[in-house]
N, C-alpha and C positions, 0 to 999 in steps of 0.2 A: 315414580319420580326419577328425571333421568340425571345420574349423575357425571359430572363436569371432570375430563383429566385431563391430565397436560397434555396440548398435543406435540407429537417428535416431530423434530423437523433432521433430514437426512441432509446433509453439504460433502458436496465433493469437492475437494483441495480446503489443504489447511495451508493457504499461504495467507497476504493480509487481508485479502474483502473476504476468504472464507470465514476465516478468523474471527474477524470483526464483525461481523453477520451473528455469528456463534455466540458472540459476546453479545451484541443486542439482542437478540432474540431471549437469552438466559436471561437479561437483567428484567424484559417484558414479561417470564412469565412462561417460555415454552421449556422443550427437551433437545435439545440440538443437539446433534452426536458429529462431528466431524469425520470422514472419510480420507485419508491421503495415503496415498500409492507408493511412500517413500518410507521406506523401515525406520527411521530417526526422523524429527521435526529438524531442517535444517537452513540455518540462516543462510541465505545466498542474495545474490543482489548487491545494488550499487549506492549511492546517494537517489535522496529523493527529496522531492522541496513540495511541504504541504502549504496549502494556503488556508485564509481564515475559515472556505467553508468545511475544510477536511479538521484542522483545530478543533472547530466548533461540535462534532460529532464526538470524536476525542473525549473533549471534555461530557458530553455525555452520557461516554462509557465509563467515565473516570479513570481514564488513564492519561489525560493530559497533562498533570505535575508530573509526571514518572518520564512522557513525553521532551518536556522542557529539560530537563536534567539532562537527559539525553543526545539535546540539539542545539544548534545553534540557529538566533530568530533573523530572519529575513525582511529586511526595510524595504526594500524596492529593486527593482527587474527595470535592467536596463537594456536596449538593444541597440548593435551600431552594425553599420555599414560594413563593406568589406576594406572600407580605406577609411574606418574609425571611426566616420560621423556619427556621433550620437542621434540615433532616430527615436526614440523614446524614451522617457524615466518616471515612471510609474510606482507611485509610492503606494507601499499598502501597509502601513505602520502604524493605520488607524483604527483598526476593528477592536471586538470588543475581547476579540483572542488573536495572537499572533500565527504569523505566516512564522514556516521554521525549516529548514535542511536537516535530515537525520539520515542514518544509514539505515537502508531497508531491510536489514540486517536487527537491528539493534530496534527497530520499531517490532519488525515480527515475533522479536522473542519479550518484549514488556505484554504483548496481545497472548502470547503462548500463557504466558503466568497467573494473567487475568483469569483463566479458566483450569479447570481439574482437568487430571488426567482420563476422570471417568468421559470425560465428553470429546476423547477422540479416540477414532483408531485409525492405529498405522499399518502400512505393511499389505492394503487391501487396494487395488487398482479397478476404478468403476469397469461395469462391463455392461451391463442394459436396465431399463425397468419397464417396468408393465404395472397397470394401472387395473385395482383391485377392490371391486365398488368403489367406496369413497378415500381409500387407502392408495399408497403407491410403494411397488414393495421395488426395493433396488437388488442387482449384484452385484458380486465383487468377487475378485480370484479368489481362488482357495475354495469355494463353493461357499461361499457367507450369501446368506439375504439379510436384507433389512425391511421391514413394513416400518412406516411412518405415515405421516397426514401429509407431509410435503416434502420435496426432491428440489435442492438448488444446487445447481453448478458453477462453481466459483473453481472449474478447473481451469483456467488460460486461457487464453487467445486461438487454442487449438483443443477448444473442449470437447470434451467426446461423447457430455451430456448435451450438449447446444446439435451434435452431431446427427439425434435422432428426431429434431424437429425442421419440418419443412418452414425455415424462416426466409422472411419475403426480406430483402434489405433494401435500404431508398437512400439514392447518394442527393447528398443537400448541399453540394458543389462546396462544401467549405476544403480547404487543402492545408493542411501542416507541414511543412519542411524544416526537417531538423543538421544539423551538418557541426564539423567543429576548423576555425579558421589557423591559420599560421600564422598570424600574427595577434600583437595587443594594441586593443584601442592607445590612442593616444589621450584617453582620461584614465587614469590609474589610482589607488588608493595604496596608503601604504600602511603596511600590516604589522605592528609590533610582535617583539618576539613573543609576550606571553599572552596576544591575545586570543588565541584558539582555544578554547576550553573543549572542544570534543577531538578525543584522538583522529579518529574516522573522516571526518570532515575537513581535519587540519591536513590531512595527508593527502585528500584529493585538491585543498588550495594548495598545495604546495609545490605538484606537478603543475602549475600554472604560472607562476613565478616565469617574469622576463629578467632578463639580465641578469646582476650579481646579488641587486637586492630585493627583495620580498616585495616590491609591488604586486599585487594582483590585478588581475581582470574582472573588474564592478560585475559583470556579465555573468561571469563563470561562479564567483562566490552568492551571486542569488540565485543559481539555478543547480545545485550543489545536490 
């Protein structure tokens, strides 16, 4: 009779899709051990503005009340011209969970909490793996291995897991350009002084601020 164990699953970087990874997998059922190369779990990062399908996972894992506490919710993305014309305004205030702005700071450490300490280690920086019958054992500085059932790389845009496979990449002609302008639209909202509920967020609307009073830029506070 063969019997059934959890199988481990190995994640390199604890930032938020490590994270969050770590966190689905545990609540499915596996052993996810977390890897990050940084002696302290540390909140770094700027604003981020999640939409309903990123909420919706959120809630999931159940951390989307803790989420909302945290944030402030996002009605609609508007974009203008460089001489103000409003060229879009795009409402998403209708799902069945809200779009929201939080600091990716302050999301990474509600995902930290979600999980025990037993399920990370710090202080190890990936270095190779190799493939061991149906096993994959990883390393890390210091001379550590890990054997687990599966290897994911959720180290960055310059991952050093992604590093050891020959991937084929296919450009699909889409292009994003992002930039930030010197001036404000000429459609503006005006912001009371108590309505910011999150510190973090009220501070990056605020460097936005035209003239003497607290109007914002529609633009810049849903993309927050």
């Amino acid at each position: 009779m063969k019997i059934l164990t959890t199988k481990k699953i190995i994640l390199v970087g604890g930032g938020i899709g490590g994270t969050a990874t770590a966190l689905a997998l545990y609540r499915a059922g596996f052993e996810p051990i977390v890897y990050e190369r940084t002696a302290t779990l540390r909140e770094v990062g700027a604003g981020v503005a999640l939409w309903a399908n990123a909420t919706h996972v959120l809630k999931e894992l159940g951390v989307l009340d803790d989420v909302l506490r945290e944030s402030d919710p996002i009605t609609n993305y508007q974009f203008f011209s460089q001489m103000g014309k409003e060229l879009m305004n795009l409402y998403i205030n209708h799902f069945e969970v809200p779009a929201v702005a939080i600091h990716r700071a302050d999301l990474q450490a509600l995902l930290w909490r979600k999980l025990s300490s037993e399920h990370f280690v710090l202080g190890r920086a990936f270095e190779r793996f190799e493939l061991v019958g149906d096993k994959v054992r990883a390393y890390f500085t210091g001379g550590l291995a890990e054997v687990g059932d599966a290897l994911i790389g959720a180290d960055g845009l310059k991952s050093k897991v992604r590093s050891h496979f020959t991937a084929v990449f296919m450009y699909l002609n889409h292009i994003c350009r992002k930039g930030t302008a010197l001036l404000c639209p000429y459609r503006v909202v005006y912001l009371p002084e108590n309505s910011c509920t999150n510190r973090k967020s009220c501070s990056i609307r605020e460097s936005c601020c035209c003239g003497s009073k607290k109007y914002i830029n529609e633009v810049v506070v849903t993309t927050v």
